[in-house]
N, C-alpha and C positions, 0 to 999 in steps of 0.2 A: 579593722573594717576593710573589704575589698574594694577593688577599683568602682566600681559599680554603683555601692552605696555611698562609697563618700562622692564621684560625682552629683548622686539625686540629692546628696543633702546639700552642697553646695548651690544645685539648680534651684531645690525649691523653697530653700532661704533667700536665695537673691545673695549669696556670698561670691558669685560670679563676678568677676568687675568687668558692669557690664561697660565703661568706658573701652575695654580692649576688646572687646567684640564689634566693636565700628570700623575693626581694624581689616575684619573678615568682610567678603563680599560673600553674601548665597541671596539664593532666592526662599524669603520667609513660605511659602507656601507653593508645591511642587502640585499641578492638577493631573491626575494620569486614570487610562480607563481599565478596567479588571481585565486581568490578561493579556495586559502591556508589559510595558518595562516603561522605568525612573529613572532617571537621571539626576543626580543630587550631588551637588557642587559644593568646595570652599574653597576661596582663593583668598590669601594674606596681600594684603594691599602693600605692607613692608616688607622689607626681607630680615629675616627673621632666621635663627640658627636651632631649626627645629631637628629633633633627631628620630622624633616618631609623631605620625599623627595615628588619630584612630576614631572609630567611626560607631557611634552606639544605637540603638533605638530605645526610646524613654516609654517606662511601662509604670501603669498608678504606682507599683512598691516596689522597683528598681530601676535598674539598667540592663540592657545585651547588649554585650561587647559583638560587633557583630565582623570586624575586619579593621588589622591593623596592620602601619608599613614601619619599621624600624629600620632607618639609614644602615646598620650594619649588619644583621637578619634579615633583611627585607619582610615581606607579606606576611602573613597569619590569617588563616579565615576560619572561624567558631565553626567546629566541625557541622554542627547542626543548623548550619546558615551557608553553608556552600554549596548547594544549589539555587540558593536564593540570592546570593550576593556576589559582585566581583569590583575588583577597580576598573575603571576607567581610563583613570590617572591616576598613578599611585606615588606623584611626584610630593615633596615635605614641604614646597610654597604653595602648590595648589593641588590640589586631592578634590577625587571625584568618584563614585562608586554607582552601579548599575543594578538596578532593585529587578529583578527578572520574576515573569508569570505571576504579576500581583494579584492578589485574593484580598480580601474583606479584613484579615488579620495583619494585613502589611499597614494599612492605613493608619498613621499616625504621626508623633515627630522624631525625630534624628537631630543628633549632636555631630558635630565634629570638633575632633579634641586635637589641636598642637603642642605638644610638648616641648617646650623650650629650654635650652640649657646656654649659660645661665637668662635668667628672666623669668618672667611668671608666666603660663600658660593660660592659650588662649582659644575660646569655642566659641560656636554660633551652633546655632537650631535652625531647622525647616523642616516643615509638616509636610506630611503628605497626603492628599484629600482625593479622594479615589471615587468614579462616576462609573458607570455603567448603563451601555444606553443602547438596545438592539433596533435590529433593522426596523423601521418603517413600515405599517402596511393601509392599506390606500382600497378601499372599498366602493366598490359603486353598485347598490340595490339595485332590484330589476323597476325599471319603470312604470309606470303607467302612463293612461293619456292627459297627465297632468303634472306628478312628481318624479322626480327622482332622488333618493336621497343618497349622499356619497359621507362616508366615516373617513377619516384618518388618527390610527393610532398609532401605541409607542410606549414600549414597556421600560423604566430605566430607574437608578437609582442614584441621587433624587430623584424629585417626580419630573419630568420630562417637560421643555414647552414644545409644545403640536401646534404648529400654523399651518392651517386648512386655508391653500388659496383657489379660486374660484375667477378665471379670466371671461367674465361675462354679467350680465345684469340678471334682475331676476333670481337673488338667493338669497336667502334665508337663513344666520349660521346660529345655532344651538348655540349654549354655556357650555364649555367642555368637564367632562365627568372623566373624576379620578377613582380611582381602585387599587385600594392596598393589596398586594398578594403576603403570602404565606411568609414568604423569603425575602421579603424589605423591598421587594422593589415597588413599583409604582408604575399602573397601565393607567395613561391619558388618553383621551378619546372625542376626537371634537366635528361635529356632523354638521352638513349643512343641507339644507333640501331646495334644489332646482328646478325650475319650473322652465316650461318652454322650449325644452330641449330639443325638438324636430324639426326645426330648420335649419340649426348652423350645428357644426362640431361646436365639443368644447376641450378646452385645458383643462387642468387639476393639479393642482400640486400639493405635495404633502410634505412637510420638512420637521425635522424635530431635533432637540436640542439640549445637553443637559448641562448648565453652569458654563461655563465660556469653553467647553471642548469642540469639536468637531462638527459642522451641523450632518446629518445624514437627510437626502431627499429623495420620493419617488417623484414620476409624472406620468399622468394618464391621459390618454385622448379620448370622449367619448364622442364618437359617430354622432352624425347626425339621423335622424329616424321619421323619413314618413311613412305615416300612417295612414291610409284610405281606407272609409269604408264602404260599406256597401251602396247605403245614397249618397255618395261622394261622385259613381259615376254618372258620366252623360248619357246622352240617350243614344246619340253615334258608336259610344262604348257598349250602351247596352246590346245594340243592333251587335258590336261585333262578335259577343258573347254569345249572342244566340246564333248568330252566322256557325262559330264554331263550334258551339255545341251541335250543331244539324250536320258538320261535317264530317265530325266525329263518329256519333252514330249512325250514318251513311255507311263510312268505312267498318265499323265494325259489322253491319247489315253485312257487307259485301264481304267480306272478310269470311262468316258463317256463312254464305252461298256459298263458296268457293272449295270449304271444305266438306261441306253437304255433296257435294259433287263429286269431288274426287270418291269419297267413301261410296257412293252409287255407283262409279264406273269401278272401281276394286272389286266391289259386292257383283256386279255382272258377270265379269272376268272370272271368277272366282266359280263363278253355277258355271259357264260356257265351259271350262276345264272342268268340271267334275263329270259333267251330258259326254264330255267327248274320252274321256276314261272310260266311261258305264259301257257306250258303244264298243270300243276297241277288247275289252272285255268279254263283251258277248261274241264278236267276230270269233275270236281266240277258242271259243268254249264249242262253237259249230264244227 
């Protein structure tokens, strides 16, 4: 039986003692987002005369051996795992290894194994639970003279929390609707419709979140927007509208004299040089 399968048999009998595992400090459960790098630690609280550790990932029907350090060969990394893995710390009391451009298929648990000579060896596990959460996006409908409705979503895997904040009275916030896509992720989506918007600015904020990572946020400013209409003017107004309107076409009045004009006196000029040609003409011909 190879290294691999008699570790899974010992893991998943429970032939582990797990007394010596309280010995190791990790952290049971590693959160990291697709396309990051992990971080995955063990450190021996004792000191301990190990001569190799080594570092597996547990799959339903075995083990990968996936990088190991031997006190007198040093490192080893599973050819088909070296751009995916390196150490950290490739120290024999405390070992640590770096999980690079994690994908869907990295998520799961890891062993790390001390090899003790003499004594019995000793391992810890921690998982690795892998989130995916893209950018934010923060919508604001066109208005009318009443509503405005504003979206903010958030595509992630799991499903994403979208808090839709609204720094004003006057709103109204939907149940937010979720939507499975094709690829496991999950678009949340949570609207709220505001009223009264054309007096003051407003705020917006959009934040989203997935499992204790990172939170991501927009923020939007919507203007404030008056709107007049037509019976909204006074009658001073109304005067000044028609004032300008009469000034207007005044000027364009004057505007068309002017060139009416010009083209008559061109048009004159134009006969008086032809009369005084036809003359000089005839002289020449007597």
């Amino acid at each position: 039986m190879d290294l691999s399968a008699l570790l899974l048999f010992f893991y998943t009998s429970g032939l582990f003692q797990k007394g010596l595992t309280d010995l190791i400090r990790t952290q049971r459960t590693v959160m990291a987002a697709v396309g990051d790098e992990a971080l995955l630690n063990c450190e021996l609280m004792q000191s301990k005369k190990v001569f190799k550790d080594i570092w597996l990932k547990i799959l339903p029907n075995g083990m990968d051996i996936l990088i190991s350090y031997h006190k007198d060969y040093g490192q080893d990394v599973n050819p088909d795992f070296r751009d995916k893995v390196e150490f950290a710390d490739a120290g024999l009391q405390n070992s640590s290894i770096i999980i690079k451009n994690m994908t869907e298929q990295d998520e799961g648990c890891y062993c790390c194994l001390f090899k003790i000579d003499p004594g019995d060896d000793l391992n810890a596990t921690t998982c690795l639970q892998l989130f995916e959460l893209h950018e934010p996006v923060l919508h604001v409908g066109d208005s009318n003279s009443e509503e405005t409705v504003v979206s903010c979503s958030a595509t992630g895997r799991p499903a994403p929390t979208v808090t839709l904040t609204v720094l004003r009275d006057n709103v109204h916030f939907s149940d937010p609707v979720n939507v499975t896509n094709t690829n496991g992720t999950v678009t949340v989506t949570s609207t709220a419709v505001l009223t009264g918007l054309h007096d003051d600015s407003t705020e917006v904020r959009c934040a989203v979140r997935v499992l204790s990572g990172p939170q991501k946020e927009k923020i939007m400013m919507i203007p404030a927007e008056v709107k007049q209409s037509a019976d909204a003017f006074s009658e001073d107004s109304g005067s000044e509208i028609t004032a300008d309107t009469k000034i207007t076409t005044l000027s364009v009045v004057l505007s068309l004299c002017c060139v009416a004009a010009v083209i008559t006196v061109i048009t004159v000029i134009t006969v008086l040089r032809k009369r005084k040609d036809r003359n000089r003409q005839r002289r020449e011909i007597v």
